[in-house]
C-alpha positions as CSV (number, residue, x, y, z in Angstrom):
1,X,-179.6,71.6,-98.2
2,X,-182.6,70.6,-98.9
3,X,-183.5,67.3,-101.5
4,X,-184.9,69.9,-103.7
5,X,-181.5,71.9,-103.6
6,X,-179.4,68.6,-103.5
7,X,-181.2,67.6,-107.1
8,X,-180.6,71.4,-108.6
9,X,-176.8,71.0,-107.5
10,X,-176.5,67.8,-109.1
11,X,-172.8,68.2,-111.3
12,X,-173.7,66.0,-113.8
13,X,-176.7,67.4,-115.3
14,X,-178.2,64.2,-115.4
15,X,-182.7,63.8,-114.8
16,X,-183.2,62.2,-111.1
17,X,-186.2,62.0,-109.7
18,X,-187.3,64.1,-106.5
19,X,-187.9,61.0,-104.6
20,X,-184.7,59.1,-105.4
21,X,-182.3,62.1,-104.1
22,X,-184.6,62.1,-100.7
23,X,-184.5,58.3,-100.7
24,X,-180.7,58.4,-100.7
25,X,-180.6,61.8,-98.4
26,X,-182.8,59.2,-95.8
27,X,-180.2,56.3,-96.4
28,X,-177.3,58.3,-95.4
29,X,-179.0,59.5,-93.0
30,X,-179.5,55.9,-91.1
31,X,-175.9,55.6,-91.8
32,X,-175.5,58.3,-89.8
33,X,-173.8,60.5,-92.6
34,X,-176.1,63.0,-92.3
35,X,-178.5,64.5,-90.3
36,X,-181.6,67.1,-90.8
37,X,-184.0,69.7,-89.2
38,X,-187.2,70.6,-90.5
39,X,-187.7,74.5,-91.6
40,X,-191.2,75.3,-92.5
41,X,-192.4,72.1,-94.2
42,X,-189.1,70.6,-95.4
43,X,-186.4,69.2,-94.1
44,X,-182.5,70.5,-94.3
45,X,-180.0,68.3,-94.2
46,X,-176.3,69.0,-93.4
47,X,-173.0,66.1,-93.2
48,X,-172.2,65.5,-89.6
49,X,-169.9,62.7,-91.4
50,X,-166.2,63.3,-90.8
51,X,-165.3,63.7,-94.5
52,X,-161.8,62.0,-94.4
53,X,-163.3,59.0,-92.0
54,X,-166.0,58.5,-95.3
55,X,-163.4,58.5,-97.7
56,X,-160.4,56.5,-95.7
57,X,-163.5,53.7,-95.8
58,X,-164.2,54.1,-99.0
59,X,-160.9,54.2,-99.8
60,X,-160.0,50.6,-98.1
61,X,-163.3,49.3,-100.0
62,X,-162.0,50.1,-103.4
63,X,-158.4,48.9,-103.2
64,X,-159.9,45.9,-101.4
65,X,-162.6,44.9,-103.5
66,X,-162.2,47.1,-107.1
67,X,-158.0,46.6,-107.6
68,X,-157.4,43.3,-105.1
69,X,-156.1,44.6,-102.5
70,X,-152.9,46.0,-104.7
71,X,-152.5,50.1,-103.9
72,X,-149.8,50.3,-106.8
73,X,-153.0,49.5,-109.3
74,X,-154.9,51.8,-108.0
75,X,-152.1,54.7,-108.7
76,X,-152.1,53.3,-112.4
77,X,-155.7,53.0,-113.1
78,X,-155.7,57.0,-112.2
79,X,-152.6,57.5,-114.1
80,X,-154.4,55.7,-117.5
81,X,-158.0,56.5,-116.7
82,X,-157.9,60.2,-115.6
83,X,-156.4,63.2,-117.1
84,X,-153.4,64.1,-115.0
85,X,-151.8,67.6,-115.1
86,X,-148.1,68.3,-114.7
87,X,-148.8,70.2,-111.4
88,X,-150.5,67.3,-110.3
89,X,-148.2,64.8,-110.8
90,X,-145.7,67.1,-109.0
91,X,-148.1,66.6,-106.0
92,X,-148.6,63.5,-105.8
93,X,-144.3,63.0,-106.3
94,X,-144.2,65.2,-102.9
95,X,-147.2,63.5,-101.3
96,X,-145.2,60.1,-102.0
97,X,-141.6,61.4,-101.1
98,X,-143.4,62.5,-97.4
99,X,-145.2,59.1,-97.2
100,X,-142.1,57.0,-97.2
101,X,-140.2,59.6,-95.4
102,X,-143.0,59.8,-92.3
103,X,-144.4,56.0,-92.5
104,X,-144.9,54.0,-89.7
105,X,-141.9,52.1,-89.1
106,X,-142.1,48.4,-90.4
107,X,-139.8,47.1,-87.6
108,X,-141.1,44.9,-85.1
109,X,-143.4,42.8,-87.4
């Protein structure tokens, strides 16, 4: 996408200036999240980011420094702070029920 078409996509709805979606566009792209070609006289960007890589960072970030480190609060600030479905908490029961079953075996440590 373009910056142009980034800022149109925008979910929120919310104003943003031109400049301020290319200035984050260019940050990710130092980071490496993202890269570009130039068509005609603007450039397109596309994610060359691994998408569950970003997010298993991200991830470790946020229980680190938002919820101290503690998983459990995590689960229960989504639980309080989100609207959770029935069909959702049925996945997240079976996503749960296939973590403990297929962990990584504590022994050893």
């Amino acid at each position: 996408m373009t910056a142009r078409e980034v800022m149109d996509a925008m979910p929120d709805g919310k104003k943003r200036a031109y400049t301020s979606i290319l200035s984050v566009l260019q940050s990710m792209e130092r980071k490496e999240l993202v890269d570009h070609k130039t068509e005609a006289k603007a450039n397109r960007y596309r994610a060359v980011a691994v998408r569950n890589k970003v997010i298993g960072n991200l991830m470790q970030t946020m229980v680190k420094n938002v919820f101290g480190g503690n998983p459990s609060a995590v689960m229960q600030s989504l639980l309080t702070e989100t609207e959770v479905g029935e069909d959702d908490l049925k996945e997240m029961g079976r996503l749960l029920r296939h973590y403990k079953k297929n962990k990584p075996s504590d022994k050893g440590k």
